[in-house]
N, C-alpha and C positions, 0 to 999 in steps of 0.2 A: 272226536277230538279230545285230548286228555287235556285235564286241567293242569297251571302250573303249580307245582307244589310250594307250598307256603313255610315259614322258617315257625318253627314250634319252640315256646319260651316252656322251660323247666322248672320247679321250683328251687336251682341253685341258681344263684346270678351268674352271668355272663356264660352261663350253659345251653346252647340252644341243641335242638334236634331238627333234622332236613330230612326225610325219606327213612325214618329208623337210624341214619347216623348222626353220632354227635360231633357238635362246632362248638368252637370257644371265638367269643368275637367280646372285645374290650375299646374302649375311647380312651387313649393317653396322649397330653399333651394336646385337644383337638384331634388327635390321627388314629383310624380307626382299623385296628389289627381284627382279622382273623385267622383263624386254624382250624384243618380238619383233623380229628383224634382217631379217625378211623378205626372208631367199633360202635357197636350197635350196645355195650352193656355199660349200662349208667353207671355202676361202681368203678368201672375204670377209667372212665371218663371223668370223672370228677377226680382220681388222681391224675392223671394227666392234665387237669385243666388249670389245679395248682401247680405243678412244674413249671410250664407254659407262662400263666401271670406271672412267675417269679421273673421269669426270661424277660417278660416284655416289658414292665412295671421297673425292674430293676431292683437289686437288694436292697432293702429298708434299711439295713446297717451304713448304707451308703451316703446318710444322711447326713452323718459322723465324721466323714472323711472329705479330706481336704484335696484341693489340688499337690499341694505336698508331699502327702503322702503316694497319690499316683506316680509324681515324677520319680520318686526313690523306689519305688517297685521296677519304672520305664527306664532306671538307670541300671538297677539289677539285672533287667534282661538283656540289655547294651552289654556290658560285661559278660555275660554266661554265653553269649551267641559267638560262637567259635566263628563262626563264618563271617562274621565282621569284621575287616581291619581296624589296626586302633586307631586310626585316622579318620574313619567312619563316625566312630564311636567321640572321637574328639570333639568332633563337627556337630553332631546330635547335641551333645552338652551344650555346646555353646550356644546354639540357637536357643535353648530353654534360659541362656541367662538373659538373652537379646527378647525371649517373648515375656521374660519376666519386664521389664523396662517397659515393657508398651501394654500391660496391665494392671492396671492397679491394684495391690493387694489380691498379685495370681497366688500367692502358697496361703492363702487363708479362705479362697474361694471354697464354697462346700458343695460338692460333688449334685449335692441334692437339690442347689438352689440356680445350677448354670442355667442360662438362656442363653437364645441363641444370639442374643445385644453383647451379652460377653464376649463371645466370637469376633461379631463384626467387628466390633469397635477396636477390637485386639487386630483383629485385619488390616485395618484402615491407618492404624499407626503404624505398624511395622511398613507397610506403602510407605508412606510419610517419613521415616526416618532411616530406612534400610535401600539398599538398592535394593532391584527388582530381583534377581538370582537370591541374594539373600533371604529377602521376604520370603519369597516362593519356599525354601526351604526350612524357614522357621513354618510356616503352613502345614507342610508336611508332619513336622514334628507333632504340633498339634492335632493333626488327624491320626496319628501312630499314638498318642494319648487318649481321642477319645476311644477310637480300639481296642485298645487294653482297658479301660474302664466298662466296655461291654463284655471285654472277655472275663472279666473277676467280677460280673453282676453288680457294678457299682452305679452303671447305667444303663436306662432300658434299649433292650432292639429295638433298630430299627429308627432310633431317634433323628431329629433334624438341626443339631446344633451347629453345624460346619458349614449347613445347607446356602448361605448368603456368602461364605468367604468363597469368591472368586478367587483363582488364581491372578496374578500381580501383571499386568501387562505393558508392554512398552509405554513411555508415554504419547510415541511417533508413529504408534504402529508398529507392523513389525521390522524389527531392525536387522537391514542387509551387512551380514558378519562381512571383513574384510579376510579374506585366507592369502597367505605368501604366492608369490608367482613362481613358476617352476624356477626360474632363476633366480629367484630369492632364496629357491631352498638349497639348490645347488651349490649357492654361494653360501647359506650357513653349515650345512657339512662339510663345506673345504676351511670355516673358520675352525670348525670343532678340531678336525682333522692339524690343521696347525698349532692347535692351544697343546691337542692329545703330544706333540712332538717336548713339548716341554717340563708336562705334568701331565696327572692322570693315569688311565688303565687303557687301555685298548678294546676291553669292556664297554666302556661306557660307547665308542663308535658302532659295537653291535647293537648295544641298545636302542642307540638311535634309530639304525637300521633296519632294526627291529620292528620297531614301535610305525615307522614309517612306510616299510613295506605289506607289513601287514595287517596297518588299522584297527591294532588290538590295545587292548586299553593296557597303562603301565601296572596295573593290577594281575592281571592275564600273564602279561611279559614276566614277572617274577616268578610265580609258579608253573611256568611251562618246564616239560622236565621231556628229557630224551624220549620217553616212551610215549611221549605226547604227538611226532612226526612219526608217520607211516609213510613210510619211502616207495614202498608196490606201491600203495595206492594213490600216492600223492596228494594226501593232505595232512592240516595240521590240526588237533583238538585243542581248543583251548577251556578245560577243566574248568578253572576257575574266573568267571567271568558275572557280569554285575545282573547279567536276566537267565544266567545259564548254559551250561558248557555247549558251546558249536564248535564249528570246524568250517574251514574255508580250504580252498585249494592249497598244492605249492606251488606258486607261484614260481616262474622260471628262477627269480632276481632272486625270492626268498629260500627256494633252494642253494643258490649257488652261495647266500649268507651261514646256511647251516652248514653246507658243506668246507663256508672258510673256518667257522667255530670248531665244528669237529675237529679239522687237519691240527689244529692249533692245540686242544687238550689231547693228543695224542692217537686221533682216531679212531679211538674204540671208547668213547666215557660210557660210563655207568650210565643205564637205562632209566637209574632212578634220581639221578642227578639233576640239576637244575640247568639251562641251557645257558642262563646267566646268572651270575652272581651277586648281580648290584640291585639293589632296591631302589635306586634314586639318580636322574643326572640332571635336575632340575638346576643345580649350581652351573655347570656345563651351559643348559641350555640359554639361560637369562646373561651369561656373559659372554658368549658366541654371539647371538643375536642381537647384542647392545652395538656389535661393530658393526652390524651388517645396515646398512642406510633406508629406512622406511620400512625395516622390517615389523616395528612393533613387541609385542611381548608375545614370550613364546615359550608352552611348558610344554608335558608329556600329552595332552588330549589335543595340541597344536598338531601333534606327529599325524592325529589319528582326522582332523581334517583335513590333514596334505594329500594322506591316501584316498579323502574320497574326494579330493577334489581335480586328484588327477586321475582315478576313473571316469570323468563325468569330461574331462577335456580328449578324454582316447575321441578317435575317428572310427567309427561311431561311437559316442560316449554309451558306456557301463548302463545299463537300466536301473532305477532307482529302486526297485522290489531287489534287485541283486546285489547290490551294494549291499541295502539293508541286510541281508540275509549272510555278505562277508563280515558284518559289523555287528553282527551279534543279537538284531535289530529282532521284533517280533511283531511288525505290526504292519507289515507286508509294503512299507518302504515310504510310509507318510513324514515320520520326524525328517529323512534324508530329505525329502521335497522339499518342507519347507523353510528347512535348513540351507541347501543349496542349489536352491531353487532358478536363480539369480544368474549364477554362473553356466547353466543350461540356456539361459535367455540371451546371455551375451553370445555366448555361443551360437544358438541359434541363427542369432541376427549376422554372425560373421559368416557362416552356411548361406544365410540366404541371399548374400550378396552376388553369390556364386551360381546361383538354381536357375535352370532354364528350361520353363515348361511345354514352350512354343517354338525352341528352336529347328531348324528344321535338318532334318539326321541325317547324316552323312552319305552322300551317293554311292552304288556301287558302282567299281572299276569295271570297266568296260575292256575286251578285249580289241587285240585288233580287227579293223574291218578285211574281212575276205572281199579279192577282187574277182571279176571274172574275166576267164581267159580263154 
């Protein structure tokens, strides 16, 4: 029976040896890192063990620096990131002036001196003074700062600063969204459709239809371009989207939408062309839907709950992993659950008014009886 081999201390600190190979094992913060250097020759190992400490330990320089200064580097890279709208980018700022407000003296904090009570306490006000959508995303902001403070070694791997900020939760639990009834919506594209008669593009009635038949976010809808519908194959890619380009079917409706686009720029556009031209029908939307009686408010991600809340009313409703996967979704169809959750149960319970498990099935027809003669 072999013995188990035992952890051999070297004389560099935090150098140990296991079976001829060497481990770098360190305590920061209470938490206790290891590493294998995989080689067996000490001089290398003791370079590698300084790289390593620097990683986990964090830049000594880091001592020096402020929260301040991280956020004007986090705003640098907000700007250089092409792939961000400046709406994005707008949104991001703001939330850093909203998490400034819920901490005290955040641009003079020193990188070297955070704990994780800075966090909380910074959590627990923005709860307290923000709605819950907001907090949640000043949250975010803050964990995209501590991030980048580990990417520039200003803070060690691996750390547990964030570890206590929960995300921000209903105060009721979770709250069942209200989404328009099919004749809700019916009724605000015949408002749109009447406003379009007096002002407007005829534009903006594809967009709507757009955004609605196809459960694509208005971000998607602006750079979808010609060469983006594959016609053999019947679907449509949509490039640019917020977890990554997919593709969903065409739809019968949403074909016969491209096909009124097309007829309309002259049938043959440019493959590199955009399908729409508007960035925006958010002004459309909020004064259509202000006529319409119990409709509620209603922007461009409104579109993108219509469509899956009328897959989920089809006979048999859409499956939720497949929705997910027309909605761009990657996480095999959880957020749609329980999201719309709710409206499958009503559903449900209207199906089962109808179910009959014990009825007893239908007789066969019997022919005539033969006499004898």
């Amino acid at each position: 029976m072999s013995r188990k081999q035992a952890w051999e201390k070297t004389k560099t600190q935090y150098l140990f040896r296991l079976g001829g190979w060497y481990y770098g094992r360190v305590r920061v913060d209470k938490k206790t890192f290891r590493e294998s250097f995989h080689t067996k020759v000490p001089q290398v190992a003791k370079e590698k063990l300084e790289k390593w400490l620097r990683e986990v330990r964090g830049n000594p320089d880091a001592q020096g620096n402020t929260m301040a200064g991280l956020v004007e580097e986090y705003k640098r890279r907000l700007k250089a990131d092409a792939d961000l709208e400046p709406g994005t980018v707008e949104y991001k700022e703001s939330c850093i002036g909203q998490i400034r407000k819920c901490w005290h003296a955040f641009d003079h904090a020193s990188l070297g001196s955070l704990r994780k009570g800075h966090f909380t306490d910074c959590r627990n006000n923005l709860a307290r003074t923000y709605s819950r959508t907001r907090a949640n995303g000043c949250l975010t902001v803050l964990r995209e700062l501590v991030d980048l403070a580990v990417d520039q070694k200003w803070l060690p791997k691996g750390n547990d600063l964030m570890e206590d900020c929960k995300w921000v939760k209903a105060k009721n639990g979770k709250l069942k969204r209200r989404f328009p009834t099919a004749a809700q919506w019916a009724a605000l594209r015949g408002e749109i459709i009447r406003r379009l008669a007096h002002y407007g593009s005829i534009e903006s009635l594809y967009m709507f239809d757009l955004l609605t038949l196809s459960g694509c976010r208005v971000q998607s809808a602006r750079h979808l371009k010609w060469r983006d519908i594959d016609w053999e194959r019947e679907i449509v890619v949509f490039r640019k989207a917020k977890r990554g380009a997919y593709e969903i079917p065409l739809f019968p409706e949403l074909r016969e939408l491209f096909e009124r686009i097309r007829k309309d720029k002259g049938g043959n556009p440019d493959p590199d062309s955009k399908v729409i031209g508007l960035k925006s029908i958010l002004w459309l939307l909020k004064r259509a839907s202000a006529a319409i009686p119990g409709m509620g408010h209603v922007n461009h991600h409104t579109c993108r709950h219509a469509f899956a809340t009328r897959c989920l009313e089809q006979d048999p409703p859409v499956s939720f992993a497949l929705i997910a996967e027309w909605l761009g979704h990657t996480d095999g169809g959880k957020l749609v659950m329980s999201t719309y959750g709710h409206i499958t149960e009503q559903h449900s319970k209207e199906r089962a008014k109808t179910l009959r498990i014990m009825a007893p099935p239908p007789q066969p027809r019997r022919g005539p009886e033969k006499t004898n003669q």
